[in-house]
C-alpha positions, 0 to 999 in steps of 0.5 A: 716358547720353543716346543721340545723334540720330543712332540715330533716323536710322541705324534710318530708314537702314537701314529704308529699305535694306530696304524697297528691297530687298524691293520689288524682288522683287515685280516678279520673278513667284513664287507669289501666296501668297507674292507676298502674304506679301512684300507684307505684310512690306513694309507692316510695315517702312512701319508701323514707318518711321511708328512711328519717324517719330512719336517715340512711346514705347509704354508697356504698362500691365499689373496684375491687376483692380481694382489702378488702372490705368486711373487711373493713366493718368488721374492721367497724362493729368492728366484723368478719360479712362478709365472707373473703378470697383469693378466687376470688370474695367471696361477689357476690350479695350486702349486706347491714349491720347496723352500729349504729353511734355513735355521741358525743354532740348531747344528746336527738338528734334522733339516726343515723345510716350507712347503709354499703353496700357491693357489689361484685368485679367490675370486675367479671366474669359477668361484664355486670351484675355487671356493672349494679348492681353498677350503681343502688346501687350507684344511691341509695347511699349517699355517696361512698367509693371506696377501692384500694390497692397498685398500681391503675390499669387503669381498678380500675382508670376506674370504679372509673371515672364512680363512680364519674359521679354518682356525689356523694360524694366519698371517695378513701379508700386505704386499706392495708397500712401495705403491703405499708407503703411508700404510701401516699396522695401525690402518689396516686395523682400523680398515678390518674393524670398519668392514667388520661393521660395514657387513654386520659381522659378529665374529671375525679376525681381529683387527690384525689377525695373528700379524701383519707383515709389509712386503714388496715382493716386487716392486715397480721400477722407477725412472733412472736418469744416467749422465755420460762423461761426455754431457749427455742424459739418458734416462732408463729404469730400474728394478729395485730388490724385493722387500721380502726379509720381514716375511722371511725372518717371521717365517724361520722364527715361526718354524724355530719356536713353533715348527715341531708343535704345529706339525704335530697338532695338525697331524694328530688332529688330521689322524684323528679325524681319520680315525673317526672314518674308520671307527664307522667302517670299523663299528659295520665290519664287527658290530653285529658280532660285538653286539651278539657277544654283549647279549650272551653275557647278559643272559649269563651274568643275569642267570650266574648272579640270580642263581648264586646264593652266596652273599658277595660271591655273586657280585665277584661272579658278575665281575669276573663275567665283565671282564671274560666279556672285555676280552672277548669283545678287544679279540672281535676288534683285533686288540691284544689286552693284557688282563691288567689292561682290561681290569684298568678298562672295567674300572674306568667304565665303572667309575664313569658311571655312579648309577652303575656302580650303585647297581653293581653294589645294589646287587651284592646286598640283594644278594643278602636279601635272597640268601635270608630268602633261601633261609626262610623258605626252609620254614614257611616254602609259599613266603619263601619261595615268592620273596626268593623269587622276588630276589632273584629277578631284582638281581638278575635284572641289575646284573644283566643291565650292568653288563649291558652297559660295561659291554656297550661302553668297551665296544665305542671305547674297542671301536676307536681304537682305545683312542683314549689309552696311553699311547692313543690319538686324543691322549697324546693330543691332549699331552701335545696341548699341555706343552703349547699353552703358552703359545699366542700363535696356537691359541685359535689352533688349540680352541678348536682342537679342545673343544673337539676333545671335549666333545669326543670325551663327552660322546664316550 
């Protein structure tokens, strides 16, 4: 599936309605610890803006030491860029490196190009330090190659599983192949299920993971005899050319059919977790006066409501308190709603919630039950009076727990930043996930972000 442009700029939309938002709450006061957190969420969202901007697909090469990595990045770059060797670990802190990607057909089109990250052997001497290493630089990435090299040992098998859980799109790179030319797709596959037996594993890649490409990133030289005019031999040895093109090839075709789409996804999901940051620091800077602002209109939509006689009117009072209070509460968090937008806000919360709604409705025909109260204590003032009391106190309290709760739920929805509105982080991912369902490549990338969706969807 090729994804549309138009993701690329549905995600810069969307990040700069974010960037908005939170922008304005530093001008509002608050605590300088979290004044400073927000400051830095917002320069993470720029980060991210410049990420989208450049068009660059992060590529995490990873793999055990000694297995070519950093020649398979060179056989890439189509020059000697990175340092090589025998010795035990030469690469020891990543390393980023720029390939501009060639792409055919697409004349006029904005330039794309991989950033290829080169990362030390997994298993190092410091395996704390690089086990945390791996986990950040994979969580940053767009896609992961993972390189091996003849038989896949349990500790390769292992830091493969934990790549995997990144839920990224991963490709199994084997490098070398001209040390093992009867390797094949097909026995890699059976070594990953053997192993996958071996260690009791209840999940893991499959047998090959999103792919497998063979390369010889570098391959050995070999013996050359030369005979002279004259008669004589002389041998001597010669490097043949990399084996790199179905690496490359599989490269451009990912970046073609799916560069736009993985680039937006992992933006937006990155956006979103930086905006869960700063919907804490957020909730510590105007909590408090939120808070006090959902209370007061409680106590006045309880006392409107309970002193009001008129059937149905008490209930338009009691929404016209709701939806003073929303606007009150998007002034705190430094949001601008039209009146529609609020209306739109305190229906969607009423509708979310049936047993609100019921109360809300409930209140309206106690409010018939207390003007035949009203009525009836004109004739009999000691009955009247107590069923009037009675009436009053019932509605007061379903009024006054309505507004709580419409409060409340505007305040999680003003703290995230209306993620959820037309233009908001988790709309346009989910918008963004409608136009890649088709995509094999993403599939694991979309699980992990729809079940975060539908977390999120279910905390609101």
């Amino acid at each position: 599936m090729s994804p549309s442009p138009s993701l690329i700029s549905l995600t810069r939309q969307s990040l700069s309605q974010l960037l908005h938002r939170y922008s304005a709450s530093l001008g509002r006061g608050g605590d300088s610890r979290h004044l400073s957190a927000l400051q830095t969420g917002l320069g993470q969202i720029q980060t991210l803006q410049a990420k989208l901007e450049s068009r660059c697909l992060k590529v995490a090469v990873f793999g055990l030491v000694s297995r070519g990595k950093s020649a398979v990045i060179n056989a890439l770059m189509g020059n000697s860029l990175l340092a090589t060797g025998p010795i035990h670990g030469v690469t020891r802190w990543p390393r980023s490196l720029y390939w501009p990607v060639p792409l055919a057909g697409q004349p006029g089109q904005p330039a794309w190009q991989i950033e290829l990250i080169d990362t030390p052997g997994l298993d190092e001497i410091d395996g704390n330090i690089q086990a945390d290493m791996a986990q950040t630089v994979a969580s940053q990435a767009d896609l992961i190659l993972f390189v091996v090299a003849g038989d896949i040992t349990q500790a390769e098998y292992l830091a493969l599983v934990d790549l995997w859980r990144q839920h990224k799109p991963l490709l199994l790179v084997f490098n070398k192949i001209d040390l093992y030319p009867a390797i094949d797709q097909a026995t890699i596959a059976a070594q990953l299920r053997q192993l996958q037996q071996q260690l009791g594993e209840r999940e893991g890649p499959p047998a090959i993971t999103d792919g497998v490409v063979m390369v010889a990133a570098s391959p050995a030289p070999w013996p050359v005899r030369v005979e002279w005019p004259d008669g004589s031999r002389q041998e001597t040895w010669e490097t043949p050319a990399p084996q790199i093109e179905p690496l490359r090839q599989a490269l451009v075709t990912l970046v073609e059919q799916e560069g736009a789409a993985l680039i937006a996804l992992n933006t937006l999901n990155t956006a979103r977790q930086v905006e869960g940051a700063l919907v804490s620091h957020l909730s510590q800077i105007h909590g408090p006066q939120a808070d006090a602002i959902i209370w007061r209109f409680a106590r006045y939509k309880a006392l409107a409501v309970a002193l009001n006689p008129i059937v149905g009117l008490d209930l338009a009072a009691g929404v016209l308190a709701d939806l003073a209070m929303i606007r009150q509460l998007a002034q705190v968090y430094g949001f601008s709603l039209s009146g529609r937008q609020v209306a739109h806000l305190w229906r969607a919360i009423i509708k979310s919630s049936g047993a609100l709604l019921l109360s809300e409705l409930g209140s309206g025909l106690l409010g018939a039950g207390k003007t035949t109260a009203a009525l009836f204590s004109l004739i009999d003032s000691a009955s009247g009076v107590t069923a009037l009391t009675g009436a009053m106190m019932a509605q007061a309290s379903t009024a006054g727990y309505g507004a709580y709760t419409v409060g409340k739920a505007a305040k999680i929805y003003l703290e995230q930043g209306c993620s959820w509105g037309p233009e908001g982080i988790s709309t346009t991912l989910t918008r963004v996930l409608h136009r890649t369902d088709q995509s094999t490549t993403l599939a694991r990338l979309r699980q992990e972000i729809q079940g975060s969706l539908a977390v999120g969807q279910t905390s609101r």
